[in-house]
C-alpha positions as CSV (number, residue, x, y, z in Angstrom):
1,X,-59.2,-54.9,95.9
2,X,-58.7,-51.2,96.1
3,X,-57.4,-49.6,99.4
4,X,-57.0,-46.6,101.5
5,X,-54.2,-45.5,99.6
6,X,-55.2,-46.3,96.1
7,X,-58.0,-43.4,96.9
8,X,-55.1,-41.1,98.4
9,X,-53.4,-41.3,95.5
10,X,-56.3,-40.5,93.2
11,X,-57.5,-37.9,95.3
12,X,-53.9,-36.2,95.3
13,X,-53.7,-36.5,91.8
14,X,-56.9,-34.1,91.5
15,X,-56.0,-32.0,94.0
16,X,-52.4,-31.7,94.7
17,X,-51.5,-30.9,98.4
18,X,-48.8,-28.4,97.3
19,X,-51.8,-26.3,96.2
20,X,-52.6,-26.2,100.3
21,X,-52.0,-23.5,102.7
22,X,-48.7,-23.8,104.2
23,X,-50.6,-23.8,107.8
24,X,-53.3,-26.4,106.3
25,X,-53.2,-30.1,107.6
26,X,-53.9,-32.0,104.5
27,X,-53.8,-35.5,103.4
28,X,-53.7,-39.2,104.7
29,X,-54.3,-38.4,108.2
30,X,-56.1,-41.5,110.3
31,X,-56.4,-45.0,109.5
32,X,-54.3,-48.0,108.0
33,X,-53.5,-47.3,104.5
34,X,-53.4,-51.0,103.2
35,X,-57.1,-51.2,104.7
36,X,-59.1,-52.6,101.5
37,X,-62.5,-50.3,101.1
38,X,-65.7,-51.5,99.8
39,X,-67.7,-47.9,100.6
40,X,-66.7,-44.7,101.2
41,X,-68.6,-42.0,102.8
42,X,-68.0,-38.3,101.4
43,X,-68.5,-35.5,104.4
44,X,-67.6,-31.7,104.6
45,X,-66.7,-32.7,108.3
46,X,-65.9,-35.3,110.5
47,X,-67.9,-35.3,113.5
48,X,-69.3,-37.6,115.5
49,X,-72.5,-38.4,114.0
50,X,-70.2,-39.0,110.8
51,X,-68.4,-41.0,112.3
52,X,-71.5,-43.1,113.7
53,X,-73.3,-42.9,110.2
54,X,-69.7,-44.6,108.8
55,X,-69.9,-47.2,111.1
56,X,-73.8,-48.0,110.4
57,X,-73.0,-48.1,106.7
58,X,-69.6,-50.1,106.9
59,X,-67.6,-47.6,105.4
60,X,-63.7,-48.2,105.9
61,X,-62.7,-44.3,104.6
62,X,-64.3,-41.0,105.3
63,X,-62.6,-38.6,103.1
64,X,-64.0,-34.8,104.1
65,X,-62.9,-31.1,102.9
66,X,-62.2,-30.2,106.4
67,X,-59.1,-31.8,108.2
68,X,-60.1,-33.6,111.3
69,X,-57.3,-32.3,113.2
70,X,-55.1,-29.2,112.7
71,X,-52.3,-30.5,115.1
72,X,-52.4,-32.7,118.1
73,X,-50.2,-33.5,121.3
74,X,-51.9,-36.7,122.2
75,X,-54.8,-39.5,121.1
76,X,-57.0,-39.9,123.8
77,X,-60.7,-39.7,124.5
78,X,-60.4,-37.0,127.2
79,X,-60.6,-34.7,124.3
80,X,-63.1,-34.3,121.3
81,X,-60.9,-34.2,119.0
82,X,-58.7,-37.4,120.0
83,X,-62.0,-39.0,120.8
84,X,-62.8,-39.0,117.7
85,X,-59.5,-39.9,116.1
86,X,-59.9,-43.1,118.5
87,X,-63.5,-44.1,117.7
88,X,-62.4,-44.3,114.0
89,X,-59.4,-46.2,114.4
90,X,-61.6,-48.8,117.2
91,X,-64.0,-49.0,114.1
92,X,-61.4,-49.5,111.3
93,X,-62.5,-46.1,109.3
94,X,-59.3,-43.9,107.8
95,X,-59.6,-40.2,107.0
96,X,-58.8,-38.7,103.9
97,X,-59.1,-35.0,104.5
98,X,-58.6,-32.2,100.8
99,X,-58.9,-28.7,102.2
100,X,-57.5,-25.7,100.9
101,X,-55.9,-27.9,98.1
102,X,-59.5,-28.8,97.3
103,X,-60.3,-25.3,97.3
104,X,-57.6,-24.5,94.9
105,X,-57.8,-27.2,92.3
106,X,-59.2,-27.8,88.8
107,X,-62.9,-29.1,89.2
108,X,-62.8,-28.2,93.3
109,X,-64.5,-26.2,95.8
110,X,-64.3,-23.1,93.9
111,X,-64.8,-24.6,90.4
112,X,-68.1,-25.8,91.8
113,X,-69.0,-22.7,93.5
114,X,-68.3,-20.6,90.5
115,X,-70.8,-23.1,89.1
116,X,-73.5,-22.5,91.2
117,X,-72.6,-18.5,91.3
118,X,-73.7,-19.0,87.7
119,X,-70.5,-17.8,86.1
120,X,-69.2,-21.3,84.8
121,X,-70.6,-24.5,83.4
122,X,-69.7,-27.7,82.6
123,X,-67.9,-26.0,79.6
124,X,-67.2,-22.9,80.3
125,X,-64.4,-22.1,83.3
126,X,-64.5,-19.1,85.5
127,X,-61.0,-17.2,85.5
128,X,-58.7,-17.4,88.9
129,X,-59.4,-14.5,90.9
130,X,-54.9,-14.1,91.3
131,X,-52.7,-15.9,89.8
132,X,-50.0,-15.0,91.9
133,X,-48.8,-17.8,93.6
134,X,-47.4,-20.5,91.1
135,X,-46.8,-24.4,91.5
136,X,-43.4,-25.1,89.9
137,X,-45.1,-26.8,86.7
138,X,-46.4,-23.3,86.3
139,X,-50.2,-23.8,87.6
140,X,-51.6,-21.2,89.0
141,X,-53.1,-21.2,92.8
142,X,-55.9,-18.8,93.5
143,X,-58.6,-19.4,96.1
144,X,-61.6,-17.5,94.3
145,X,-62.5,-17.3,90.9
146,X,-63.8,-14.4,88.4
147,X,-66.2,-14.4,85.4
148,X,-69.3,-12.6,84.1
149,X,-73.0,-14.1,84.3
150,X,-74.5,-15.0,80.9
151,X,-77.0,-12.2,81.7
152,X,-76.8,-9.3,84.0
153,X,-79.9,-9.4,86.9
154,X,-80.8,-7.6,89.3
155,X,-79.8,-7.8,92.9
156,X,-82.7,-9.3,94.3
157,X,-83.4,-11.7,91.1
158,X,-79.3,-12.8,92.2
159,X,-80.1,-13.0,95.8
160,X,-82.9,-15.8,95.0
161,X,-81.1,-17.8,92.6
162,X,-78.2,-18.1,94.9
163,X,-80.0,-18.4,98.1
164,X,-82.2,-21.6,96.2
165,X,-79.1,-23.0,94.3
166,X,-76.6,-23.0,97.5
167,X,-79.8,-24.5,99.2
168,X,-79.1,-21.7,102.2
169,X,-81.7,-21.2,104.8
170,X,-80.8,-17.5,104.8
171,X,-78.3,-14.9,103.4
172,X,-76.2,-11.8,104.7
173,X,-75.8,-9.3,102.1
174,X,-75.2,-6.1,100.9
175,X,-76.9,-4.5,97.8
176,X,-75.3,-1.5,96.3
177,X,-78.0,-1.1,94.2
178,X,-76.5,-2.4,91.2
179,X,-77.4,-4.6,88.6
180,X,-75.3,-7.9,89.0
181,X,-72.9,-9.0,85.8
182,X,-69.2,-9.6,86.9
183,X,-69.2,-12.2,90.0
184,X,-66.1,-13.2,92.3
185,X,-66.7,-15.6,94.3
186,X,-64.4,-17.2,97.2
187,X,-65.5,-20.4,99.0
188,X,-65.6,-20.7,102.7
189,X,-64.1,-18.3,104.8
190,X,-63.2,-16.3,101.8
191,X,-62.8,-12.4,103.5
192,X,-59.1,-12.5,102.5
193,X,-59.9,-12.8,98.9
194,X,-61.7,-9.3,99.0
195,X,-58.8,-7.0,97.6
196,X,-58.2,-9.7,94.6
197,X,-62.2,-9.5,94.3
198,X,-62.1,-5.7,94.3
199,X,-58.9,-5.6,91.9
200,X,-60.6,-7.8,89.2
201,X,-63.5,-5.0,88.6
202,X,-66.5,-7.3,89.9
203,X,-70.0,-5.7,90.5
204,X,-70.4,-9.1,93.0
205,X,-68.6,-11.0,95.4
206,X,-69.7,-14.0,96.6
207,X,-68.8,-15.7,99.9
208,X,-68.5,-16.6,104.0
209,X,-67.9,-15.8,106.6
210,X,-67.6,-11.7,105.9
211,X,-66.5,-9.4,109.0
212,X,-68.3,-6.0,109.4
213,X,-65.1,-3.8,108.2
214,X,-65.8,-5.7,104.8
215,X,-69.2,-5.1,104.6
216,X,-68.6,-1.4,105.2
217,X,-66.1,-1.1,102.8
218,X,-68.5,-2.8,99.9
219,X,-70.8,0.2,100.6
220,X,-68.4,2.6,100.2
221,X,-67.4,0.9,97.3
222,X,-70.3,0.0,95.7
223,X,-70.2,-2.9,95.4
224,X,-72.5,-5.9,96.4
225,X,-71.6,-8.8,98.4
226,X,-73.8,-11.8,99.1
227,X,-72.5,-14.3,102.5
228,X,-73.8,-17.4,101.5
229,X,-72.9,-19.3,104.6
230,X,-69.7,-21.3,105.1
231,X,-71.2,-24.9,104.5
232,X,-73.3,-23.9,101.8
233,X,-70.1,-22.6,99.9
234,X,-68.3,-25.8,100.2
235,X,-70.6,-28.0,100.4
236,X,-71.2,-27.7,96.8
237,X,-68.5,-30.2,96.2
238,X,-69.3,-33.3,98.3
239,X,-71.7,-34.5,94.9
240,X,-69.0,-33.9,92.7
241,X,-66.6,-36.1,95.0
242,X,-68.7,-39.0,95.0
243,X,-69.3,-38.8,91.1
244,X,-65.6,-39.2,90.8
245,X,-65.0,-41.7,93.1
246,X,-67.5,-44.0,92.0
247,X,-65.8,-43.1,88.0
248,X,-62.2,-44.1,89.4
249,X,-63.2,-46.9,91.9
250,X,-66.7,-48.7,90.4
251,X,-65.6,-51.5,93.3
252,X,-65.7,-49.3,95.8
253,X,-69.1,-47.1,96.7
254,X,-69.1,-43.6,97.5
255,X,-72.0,-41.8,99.1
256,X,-72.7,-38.8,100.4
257,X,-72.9,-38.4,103.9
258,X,-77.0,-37.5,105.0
259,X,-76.2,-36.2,108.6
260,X,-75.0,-33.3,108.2
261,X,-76.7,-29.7,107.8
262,X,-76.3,-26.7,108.7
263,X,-75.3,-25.8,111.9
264,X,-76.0,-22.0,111.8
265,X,-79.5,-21.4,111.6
266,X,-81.2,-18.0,110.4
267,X,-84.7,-16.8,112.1
């Protein structure tokens, strides 16, 4: 029978932890590893109604994008975080969390995203927005991607198409009145990818979580820039999880977790 870490493995052979942020928290990080798993349940987050809709479904493993815990000093429940860490382990669930790894990998966070940006398909890949930062086999590491639209649109024609495919209750954007061709798009919290957006000649930058001084700075530029909302960037890869996990592990389920949405809500 498959166990926790026959998926960790997997999972770190698609999206090798090197590729994380040195200050990331990444990997195996709760649970038993020999613990056999017959479902999994695939989450952006691990909160507490995740961890309730786990234990309803009798999932053993919740593997999530965004690490549980950065760093702790103690596992208790007088805290929200350790609370959590010791409902899962009362209930027998391990964590499996792929962050900025996920992010930077072949078919991850930004792969997908690129996808739904509408500058890649199935196959056709979107170019790394910098290739600066090299694994020792050579692989690049960038944390956006680059590429050009089959057909340029206009702004407001983009605006809809992105709003509808990210599934986003709202957007935040800029429109520098500009027809929209060249796309860069970062996922998440994706502000310190604007100079490699700006450097690769885009008309377009896609992404969350933008401060002010950026959206100021567009303008001057000219150059439009779409917030999309940082679930709704990321999210876009929790489908894609489960379709592999259910390829690699037929004995194991995989679903997708159905309580969570977004928190941020636009009026």
């Amino acid at each position: 029978m498959i166990n926790v870490n026959d998926i960790y493995m997997y999972l770190k052979s698609i999206a090798p932890e090197e590729m994380a942020l040195e200050t990331d928290n990444v990997g195996f990080l709760v649970g038993t590893e020999k613990t056999n798993v017959s479902k999994i349940l695939v989450s952006l987050d691990i909160t507490d109604d995740v961890i309730t809709e786990a234990l309803q479904i009798g999932a053993e493993l919740i593997v999530a994008h965004h690490p549980v815990f950065f760093s702790l000093s103690s596992v208790t429940d007088a805290d929200i975080t350790g609370k959590k860490v010791v409902r899962m382990l009362a209930g027998g669930i391990s964590a499996i969390c792929m962050h900025t790894n996920l992010d930077a990998a072949r078919g991850g966070v930004n792969d997908e995203l690129a996808k739904v940006a509408g500058i890649a398909d199935d196959n056709k890949s979107a170019a790394p927005l910098s290739d600066k930062v090299r694994l020792e086999c050579g692989e690049a590491v960038s944390f956006g991607r680059v590429g050009y639209l089959k057909e340029a649109c206009s702004m407001s024609d983009y605006l809809k198409m992105i709003k509808d495919s990210l599934d986003a209750n709202g957007l935040r954007y800029y429109d520098a009145g500009r027809p929209v061709h060249k796309v860069a798009i970062a996922s998440g919290s994706g502000s310190s990818e604007w100079n490699n957006a700006i450097n690769s000649g885009c008309d377009t930058f896609v992404t969350a979580e933008i401060k002010y001084n950026i959206f100021l700075e567009a303008k001057e530029l000219g150059i439009n820039i779409i917030d999309g909302g940082h679930f709704c960037t990321e999210n876009v890869i929790t489908k894609k999880l489960v379709k592999k996990l259910n390829v690699e592990f037929p004995s194991a389920e995989a679903v997708e977790s159905k309580v969570l949405d977004q928190t941020v809500c636009f009026c």
